[in-house]
Wavefront OBJ file of the C-alpha trace (Angstrom):
o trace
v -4.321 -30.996 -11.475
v -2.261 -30.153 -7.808
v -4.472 -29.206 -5.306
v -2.332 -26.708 -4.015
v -1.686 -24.423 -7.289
v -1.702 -20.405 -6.325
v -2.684 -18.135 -9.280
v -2.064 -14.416 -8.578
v -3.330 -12.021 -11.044
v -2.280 -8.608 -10.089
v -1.487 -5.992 -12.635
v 0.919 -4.324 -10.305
v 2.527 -7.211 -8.648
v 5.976 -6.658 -7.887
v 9.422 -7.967 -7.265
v 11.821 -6.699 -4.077
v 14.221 -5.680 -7.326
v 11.053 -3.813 -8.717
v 10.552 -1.239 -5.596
v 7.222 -1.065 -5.306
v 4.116 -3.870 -5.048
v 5.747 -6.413 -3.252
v 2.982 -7.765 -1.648
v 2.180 -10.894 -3.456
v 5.606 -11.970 -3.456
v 6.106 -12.087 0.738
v 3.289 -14.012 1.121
v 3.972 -16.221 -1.643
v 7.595 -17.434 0.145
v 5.394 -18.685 2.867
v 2.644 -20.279 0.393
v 5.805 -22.302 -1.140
v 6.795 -23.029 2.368
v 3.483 -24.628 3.011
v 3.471 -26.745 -0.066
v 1.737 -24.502 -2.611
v 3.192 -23.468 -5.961
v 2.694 -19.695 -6.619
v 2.153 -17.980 -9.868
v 1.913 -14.385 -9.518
v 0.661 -12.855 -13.153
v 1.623 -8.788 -13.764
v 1.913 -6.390 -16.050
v 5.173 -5.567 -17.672
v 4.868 -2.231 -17.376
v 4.355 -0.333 -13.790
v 5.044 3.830 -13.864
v 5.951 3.374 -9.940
v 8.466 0.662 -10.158
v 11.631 1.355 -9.353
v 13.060 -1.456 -11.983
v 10.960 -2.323 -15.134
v 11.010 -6.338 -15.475
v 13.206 -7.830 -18.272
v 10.509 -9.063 -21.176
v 10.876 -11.165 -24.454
v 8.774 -9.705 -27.555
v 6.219 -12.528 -26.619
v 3.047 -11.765 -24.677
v 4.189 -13.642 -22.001
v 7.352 -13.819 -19.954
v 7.840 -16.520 -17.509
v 10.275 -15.862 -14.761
v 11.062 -18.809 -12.188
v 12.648 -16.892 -9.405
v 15.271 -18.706 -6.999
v 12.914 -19.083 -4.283
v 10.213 -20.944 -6.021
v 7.943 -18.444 -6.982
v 6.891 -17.769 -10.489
v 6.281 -14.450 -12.360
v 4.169 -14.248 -15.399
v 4.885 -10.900 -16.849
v 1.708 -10.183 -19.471
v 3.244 -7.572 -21.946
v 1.442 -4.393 -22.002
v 1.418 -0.491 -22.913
v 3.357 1.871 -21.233
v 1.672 5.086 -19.988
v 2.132 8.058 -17.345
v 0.916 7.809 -13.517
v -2.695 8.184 -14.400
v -5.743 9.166 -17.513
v -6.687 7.064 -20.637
v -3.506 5.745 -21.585
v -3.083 3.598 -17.421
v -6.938 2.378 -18.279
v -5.777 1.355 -21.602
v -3.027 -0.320 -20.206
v -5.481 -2.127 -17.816
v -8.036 -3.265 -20.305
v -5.104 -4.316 -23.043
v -3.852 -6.507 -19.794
v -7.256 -7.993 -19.015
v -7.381 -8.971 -23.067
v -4.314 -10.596 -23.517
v -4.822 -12.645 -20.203
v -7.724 -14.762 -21.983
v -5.180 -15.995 -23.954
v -2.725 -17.373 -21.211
v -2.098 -21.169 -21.853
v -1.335 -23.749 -19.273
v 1.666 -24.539 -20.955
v 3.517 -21.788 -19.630
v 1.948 -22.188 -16.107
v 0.538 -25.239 -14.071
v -3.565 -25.351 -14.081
v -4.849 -23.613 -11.118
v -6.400 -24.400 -7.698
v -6.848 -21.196 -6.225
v -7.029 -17.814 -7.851
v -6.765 -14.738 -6.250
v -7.460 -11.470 -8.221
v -6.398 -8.197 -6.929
v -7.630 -5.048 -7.398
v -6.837 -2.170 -8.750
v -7.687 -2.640 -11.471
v -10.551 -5.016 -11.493
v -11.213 -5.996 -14.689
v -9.261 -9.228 -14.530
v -12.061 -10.710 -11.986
v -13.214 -11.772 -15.424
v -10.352 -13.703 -16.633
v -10.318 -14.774 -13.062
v -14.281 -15.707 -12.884
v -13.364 -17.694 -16.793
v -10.443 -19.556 -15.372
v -12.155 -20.819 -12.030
v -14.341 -22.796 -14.846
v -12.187 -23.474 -17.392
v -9.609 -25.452 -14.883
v -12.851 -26.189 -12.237
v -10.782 -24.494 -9.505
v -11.574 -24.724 -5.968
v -11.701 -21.053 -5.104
v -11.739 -17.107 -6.845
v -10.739 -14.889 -4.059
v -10.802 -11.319 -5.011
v -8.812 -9.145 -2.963
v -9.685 -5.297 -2.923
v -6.603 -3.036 -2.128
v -8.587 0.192 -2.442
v -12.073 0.951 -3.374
v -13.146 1.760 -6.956
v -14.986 3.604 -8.105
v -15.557 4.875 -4.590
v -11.786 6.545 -4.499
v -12.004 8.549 -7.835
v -15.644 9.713 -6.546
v -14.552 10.409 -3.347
v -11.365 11.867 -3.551
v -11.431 13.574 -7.461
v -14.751 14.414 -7.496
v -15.909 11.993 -10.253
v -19.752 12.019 -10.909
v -21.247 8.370 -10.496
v -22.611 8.688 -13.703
v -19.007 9.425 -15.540
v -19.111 6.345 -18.332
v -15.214 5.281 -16.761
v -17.359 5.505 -13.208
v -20.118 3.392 -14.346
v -17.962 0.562 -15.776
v -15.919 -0.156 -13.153
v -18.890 -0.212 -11.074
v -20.130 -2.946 -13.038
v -16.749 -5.192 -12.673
v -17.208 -4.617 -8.810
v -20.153 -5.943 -8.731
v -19.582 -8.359 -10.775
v -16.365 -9.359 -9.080
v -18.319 -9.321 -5.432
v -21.037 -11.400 -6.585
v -18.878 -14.142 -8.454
v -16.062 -14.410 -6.473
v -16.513 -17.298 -3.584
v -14.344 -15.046 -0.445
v -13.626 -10.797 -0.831
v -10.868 -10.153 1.207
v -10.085 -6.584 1.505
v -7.003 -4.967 3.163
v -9.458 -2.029 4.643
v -10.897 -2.927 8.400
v -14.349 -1.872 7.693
v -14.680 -1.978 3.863
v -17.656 -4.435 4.667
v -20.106 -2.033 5.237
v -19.571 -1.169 1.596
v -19.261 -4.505 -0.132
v -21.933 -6.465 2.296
v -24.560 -4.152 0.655
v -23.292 -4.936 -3.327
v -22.193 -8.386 -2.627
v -25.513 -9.462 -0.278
v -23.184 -11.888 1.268
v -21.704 -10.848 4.575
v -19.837 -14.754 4.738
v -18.027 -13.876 2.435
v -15.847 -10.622 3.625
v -12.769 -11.470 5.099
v -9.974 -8.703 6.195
v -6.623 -9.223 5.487
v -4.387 -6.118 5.960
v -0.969 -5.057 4.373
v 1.795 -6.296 6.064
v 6.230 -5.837 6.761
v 8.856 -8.158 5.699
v 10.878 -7.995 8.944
v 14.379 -8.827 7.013
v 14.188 -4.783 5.837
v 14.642 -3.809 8.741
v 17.862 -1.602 9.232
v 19.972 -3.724 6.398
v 20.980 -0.690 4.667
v 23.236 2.079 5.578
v 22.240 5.516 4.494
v 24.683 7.587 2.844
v 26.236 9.692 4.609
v 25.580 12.812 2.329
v 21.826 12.308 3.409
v 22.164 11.974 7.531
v 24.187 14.979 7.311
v 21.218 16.840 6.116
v 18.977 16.381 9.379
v 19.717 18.754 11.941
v 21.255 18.059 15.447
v 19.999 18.143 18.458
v 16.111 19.277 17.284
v 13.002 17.577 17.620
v 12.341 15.607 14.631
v 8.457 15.171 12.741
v 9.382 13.087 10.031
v 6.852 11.737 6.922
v 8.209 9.312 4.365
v 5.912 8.398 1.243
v 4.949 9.846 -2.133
v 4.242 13.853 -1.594
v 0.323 13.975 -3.267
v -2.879 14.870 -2.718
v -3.940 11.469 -1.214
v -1.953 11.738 1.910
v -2.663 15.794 3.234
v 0.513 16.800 3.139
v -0.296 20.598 2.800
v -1.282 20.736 6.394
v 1.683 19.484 7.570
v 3.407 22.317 5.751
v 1.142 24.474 7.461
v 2.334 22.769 10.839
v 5.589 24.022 9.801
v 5.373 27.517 8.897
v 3.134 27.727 11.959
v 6.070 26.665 13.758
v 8.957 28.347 11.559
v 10.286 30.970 15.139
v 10.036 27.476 16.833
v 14.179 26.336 16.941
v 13.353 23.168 18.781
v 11.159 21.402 16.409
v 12.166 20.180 12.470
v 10.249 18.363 9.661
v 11.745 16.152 7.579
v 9.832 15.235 4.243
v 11.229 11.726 2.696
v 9.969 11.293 -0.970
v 8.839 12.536 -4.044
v 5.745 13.704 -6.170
v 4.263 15.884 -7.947
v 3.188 18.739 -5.316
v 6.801 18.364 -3.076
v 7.957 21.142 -5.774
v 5.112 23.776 -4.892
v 5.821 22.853 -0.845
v 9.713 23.597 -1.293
v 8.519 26.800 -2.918
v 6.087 27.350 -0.206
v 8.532 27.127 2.591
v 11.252 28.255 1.082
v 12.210 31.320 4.117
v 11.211 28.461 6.448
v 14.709 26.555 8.043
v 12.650 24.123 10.072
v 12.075 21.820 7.668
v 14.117 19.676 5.442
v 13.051 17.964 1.958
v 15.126 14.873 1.219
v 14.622 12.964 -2.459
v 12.819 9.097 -2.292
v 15.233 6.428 -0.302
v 15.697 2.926 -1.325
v 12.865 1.114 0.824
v 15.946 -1.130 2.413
v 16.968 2.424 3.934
v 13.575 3.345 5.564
v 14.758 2.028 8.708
v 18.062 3.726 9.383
v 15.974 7.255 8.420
v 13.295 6.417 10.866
v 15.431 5.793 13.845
v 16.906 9.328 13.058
v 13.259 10.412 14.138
v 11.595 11.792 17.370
v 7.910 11.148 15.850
v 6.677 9.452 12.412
v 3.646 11.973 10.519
v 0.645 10.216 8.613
v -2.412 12.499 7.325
v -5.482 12.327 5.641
v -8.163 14.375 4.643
v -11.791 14.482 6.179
v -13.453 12.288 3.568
v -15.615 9.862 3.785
v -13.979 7.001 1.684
v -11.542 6.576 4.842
v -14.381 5.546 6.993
v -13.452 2.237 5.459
v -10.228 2.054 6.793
v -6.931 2.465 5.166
v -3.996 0.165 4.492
v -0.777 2.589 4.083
v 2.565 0.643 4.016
v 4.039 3.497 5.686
v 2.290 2.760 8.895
v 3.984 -0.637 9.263
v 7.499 0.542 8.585
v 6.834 3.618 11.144
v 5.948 0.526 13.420
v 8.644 -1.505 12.987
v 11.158 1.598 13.936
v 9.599 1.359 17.318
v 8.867 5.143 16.841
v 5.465 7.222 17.895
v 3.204 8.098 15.194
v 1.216 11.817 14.841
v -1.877 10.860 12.717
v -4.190 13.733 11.422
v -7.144 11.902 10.697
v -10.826 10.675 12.188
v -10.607 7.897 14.332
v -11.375 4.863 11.386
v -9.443 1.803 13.220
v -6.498 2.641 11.825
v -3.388 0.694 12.482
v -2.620 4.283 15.241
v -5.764 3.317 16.845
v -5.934 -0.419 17.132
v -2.535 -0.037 18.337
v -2.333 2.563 20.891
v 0.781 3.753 19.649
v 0.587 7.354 19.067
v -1.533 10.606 18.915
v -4.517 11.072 16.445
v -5.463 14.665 16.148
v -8.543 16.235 13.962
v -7.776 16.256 10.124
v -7.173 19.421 7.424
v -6.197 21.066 10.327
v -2.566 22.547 11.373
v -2.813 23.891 14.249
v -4.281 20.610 15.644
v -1.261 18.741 14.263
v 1.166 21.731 15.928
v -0.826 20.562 18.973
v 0.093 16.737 18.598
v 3.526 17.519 18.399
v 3.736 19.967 21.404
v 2.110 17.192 23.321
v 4.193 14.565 21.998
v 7.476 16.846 22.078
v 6.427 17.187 26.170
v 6.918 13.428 26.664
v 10.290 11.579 28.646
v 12.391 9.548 26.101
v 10.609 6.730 28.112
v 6.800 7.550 27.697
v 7.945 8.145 23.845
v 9.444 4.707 23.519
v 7.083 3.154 25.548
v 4.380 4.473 23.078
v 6.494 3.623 20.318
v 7.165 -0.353 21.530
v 3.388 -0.455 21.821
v 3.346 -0.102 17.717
v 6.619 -2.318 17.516
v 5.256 -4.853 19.027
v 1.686 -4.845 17.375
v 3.193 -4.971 13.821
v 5.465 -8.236 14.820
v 2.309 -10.107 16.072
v -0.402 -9.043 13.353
v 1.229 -7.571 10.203
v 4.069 -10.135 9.930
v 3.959 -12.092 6.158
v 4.081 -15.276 7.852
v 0.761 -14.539 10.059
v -1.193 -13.122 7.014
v -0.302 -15.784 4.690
v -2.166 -18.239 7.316
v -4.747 -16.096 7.192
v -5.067 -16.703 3.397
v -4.536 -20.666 3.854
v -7.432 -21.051 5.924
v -9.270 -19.581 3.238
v -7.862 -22.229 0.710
l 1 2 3 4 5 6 7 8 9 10 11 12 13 14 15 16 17 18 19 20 21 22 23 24 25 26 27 28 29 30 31 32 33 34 35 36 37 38 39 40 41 42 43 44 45 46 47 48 49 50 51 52 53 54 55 56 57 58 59 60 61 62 63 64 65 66 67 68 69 70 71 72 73 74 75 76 77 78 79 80 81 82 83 84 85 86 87 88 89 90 91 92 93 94 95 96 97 98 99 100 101 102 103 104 105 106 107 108 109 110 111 112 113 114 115 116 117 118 119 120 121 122 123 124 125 126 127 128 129 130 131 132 133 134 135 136 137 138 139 140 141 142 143 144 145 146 147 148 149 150 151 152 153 154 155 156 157 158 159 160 161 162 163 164 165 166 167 168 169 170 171 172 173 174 175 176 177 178 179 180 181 182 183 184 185 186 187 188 189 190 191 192 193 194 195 196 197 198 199 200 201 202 203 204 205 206 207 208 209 210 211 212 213 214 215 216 217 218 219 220 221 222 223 224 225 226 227 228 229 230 231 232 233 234 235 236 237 238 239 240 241 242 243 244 245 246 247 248 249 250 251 252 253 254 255 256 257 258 259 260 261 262 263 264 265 266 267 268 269 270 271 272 273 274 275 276 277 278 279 280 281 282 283 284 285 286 287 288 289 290 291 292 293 294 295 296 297 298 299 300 301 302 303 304 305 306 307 308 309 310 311 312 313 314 315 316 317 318 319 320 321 322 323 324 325 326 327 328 329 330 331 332 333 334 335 336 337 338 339 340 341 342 343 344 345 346 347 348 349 350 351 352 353 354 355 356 357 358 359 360 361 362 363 364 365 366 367 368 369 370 371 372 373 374 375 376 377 378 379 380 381 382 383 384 385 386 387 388 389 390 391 392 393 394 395 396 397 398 399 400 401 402 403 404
C-alpha cells in the first residue's frame, strides 16, 4: 500500500463543472502536487449542484479527471432540498459505501470524512482497519444536530436528533484529528470528544483563478443603477442568512435616492421579499450568477452585506464562502451579527453592527456610505489581503499535510 493515498468521503463533494461543493477538489490539486493520490468519494445525486455528474447503472462510477484527481460517484436517491427523502439519500449512501472494493480505487492511507452528513464516519472508522490506515480525520463543516436544534427548533429528544447525535460522538471519539472549518467549534467538540489534541481548525477557503475570468452579460450590469451607493448580498435568499432585515434596511431607506440594494441569488423566501418591496425602487433582485461571475458583480459594489441571526449556534464561528469572495473583490463588508471571530473581525475589514436589527444595519451603511473612496478601499485591501495569506487552497492544504 502507498503511503501517500487520500480518501475523501464527502456526500456532497463537488466538481468546478458541478457549481457547488468544490472544496475537496482545490485542495486535492495541491495534495497531487505534493505527491499524494486523491480519491474524493460523493454522491451522485446533489439538489444544489448546478450539473448532476454523468453515472453508469453500476453503484459506482469512477471518474479520473485530467488533473489527477479521482471521483468516485456512489449512486444514490434523488430527493428535494431537505425532509426524509435527503436522510434517505444519506443513509442509502453510507450503505452502499461498505461495499466499495479496492479494485476500483487504490487502498487508503489517509481518510478524511466530511460532514454533513456524518454517517459515513462509520465506513470511514471500518476502512481505517480494514486497509490499517495511518489516519481518520473527520472534518465537520457545520454542526449537527446542534444546527437543526438551534436554528429549526428541533427537540434533542426528536429520534432523527438523537441519532445523529450518536454518529457525532461516535465520529469524535474514533476519529484520530477533528478538524472543523468553525474558529471556536472546540468548545463544543472538546466536551464530547474529551480530547482537546485532537481539534484542529481549518477554514473554507478561494481558488484565486475565479477571480474576474468571466464577463457578465450585459443584460444584467444594465440592471444596477448609476451613480448610487451600492449594498450588495450574493448567496442563497433563506432563513439561514437574515435576509429579512436587510429588507427592512431597505424599506427603511426607500425616500433615501442615494443608497441601492442589490440581492444576487435565489431561494425559497426571495419571492415573498420581491413581494414585500415591491413600491420600493431602491433595491434590485437579480437571479443566481455563475460563481466565475461573482467577481465582475462585486466590483460593481460600494459595500458587500452578510447577516445572521442572534443564535447561539454562531458562537462557534461560521465558515460562509461568501465572505472569501467579498474578500477577494477588495470590497468592505457590513456584517449584522455578534462579534464570533468571524472572517469581518479577524480581518478588520469592515463594520459589524448588532443582529435582527435594521435600523442598526441602516446605521452601518450611513457610516460606511460617509467614508472617502480611500478609507473604503483601504478597509477593503485590509480583507483582500487577509484572504490571499490565510484562505488561499495552497496554504490550507499544508495545513492538512502536517496532519498526514
Amino acid at each position: 500500500m502507498s503511503e501517500k493515498v487520500i480518501w475523501v468521503i464527502n456526500q456532497t463533494a463537488g466538481k468546478p463543472d458541478s457549481g457547488w461543493g468544490e472544496r475537496h477538489y482545490y485542495l486535492a490539486k495541491y495534495w497531487i502536487k505534493k505527491g499524494y493520490e486523491v480519491n474524493i468519494i460523493s454522491g451522485s445525486y446533489n439538489h444544489l449542484f448546478k450539473n448532476q455528474p454523468n453515472i453508469s447503472k453500476k453503484t459506482f462510477t469512477v471518474e479520473k479527471l485530467e488533473d489527477g484527481i479521482t471521483f468516485c460517484w456512489v449512486k444514490t436517491p434523488k430527493y428535494d432540498g431537505g425532509g426524509y427523502r435527503k436522510f434517505w439519500s444519506n443513509l442509502v449512501f453510507m450503505v452502499k459505501l461498505f461495499f466499495l472494493s479496492t479494485k476500483k480505487l487504490s487502498k487508503p492511507s489517509h481518510i478524511i470524512v466530511s460532514s454533513m452528513p456524518i454517517f459515513p464516519i462509520v465506513n470511514g472508522h471500518f476502512f481505517k482497519k480494514r486497509f490499517n490506515a495511518k489516519k481518520l480525520i473527520i472534518e465537520i463543516r457545520d454542526l449537527w444536530p446542534l444546527t437543526p436544534m438551534h436554528l429549526k427548533g428541533y427537540s434533542k429528544n426528536h429520534p432523527l436528533i438523537r441519532i445523529v447525535a450518536l454518529f457525532e460522538k461516535f465520529a469524535y471519539k474514533k476519529s484520530d484529528t477533528i478538524v472543523s472549518l468553525l474558529p471556536n467549534a472546540n468548545m463544543y467538540i472538546d466536551k464530547i470528544s474529551g480530547d482537546p489534541s485532537k481539534f484542529q481548525w481549518i477554514p473554507n477557503g478561494i481558488d484565486e483563478t475565479l477571480l474576474r475570468n468571466e464577463d457578465l452579460p450585459i443584460s444584467i450590469i444594465h440592471k444596477l443603477p448609476k451613480n448610487k451607493f451600492i449594498i450588495g448580498y450574493t448567496g442563497t435568499i433563506g432563513m439561514a442568512n437574515a435576509m429579512e432585515y436587510f429588507i427592512d434596511a431597505s424599506i427603511l431607506l426607500k425616500d433615501d435616492n442615494h443608497i441601492h440594494f442589490v440581492l444576487i441569488g435565489d431561494g425559497y423566501l426571495k419571492n415573498q421579499y420581491i413581494e414585500q418591496t415591491k413600491n420600493n425602487s431602491n433595491i434590485t433582485f437579480i437571479d443566481k450568477i455563475e460563481k466565475n461571475q461573482i467577481q465582475n458583480m462585486l466590483v460593481l459594489f460600494d459595500v458587500c452585506y452578510v447577516g445572521r441571526y442572534d443564535n447561539k449556534l454562531y458562537e462557534y464561528g461560521v465558515s460562509y464562502n461568501k465572505y472569501y469572495d467579498y474578500m477577494l473583490s477588495g470590497k468592505p463588508i457590513l456584517e449584522s451579527s455578534n462579534l464570533i471571530k468571524s472572517p469581518t473581525e479577524l480581518a478588520s475589514c469592515g463594520i459589524i453592527v448588532k443582529p435582527e436589527n435594521g435600523e442598526a444595519i441602516v446605521k452601518g451603511i450611513y457610516e460606511l456610505q460617509s467614508m472617502t473612496e480611500e478609507q473604503l478601499k483601504s478597509i477593503g485591501t485590509k480583507g483582500f489581503v487577509f484572504v490571499k495569506k490565510y484562505h488561499n487552497f495552497e496554504y490550507l492544504s499544508n495545513l492538512y499535510i502536517n496532519l498526514f
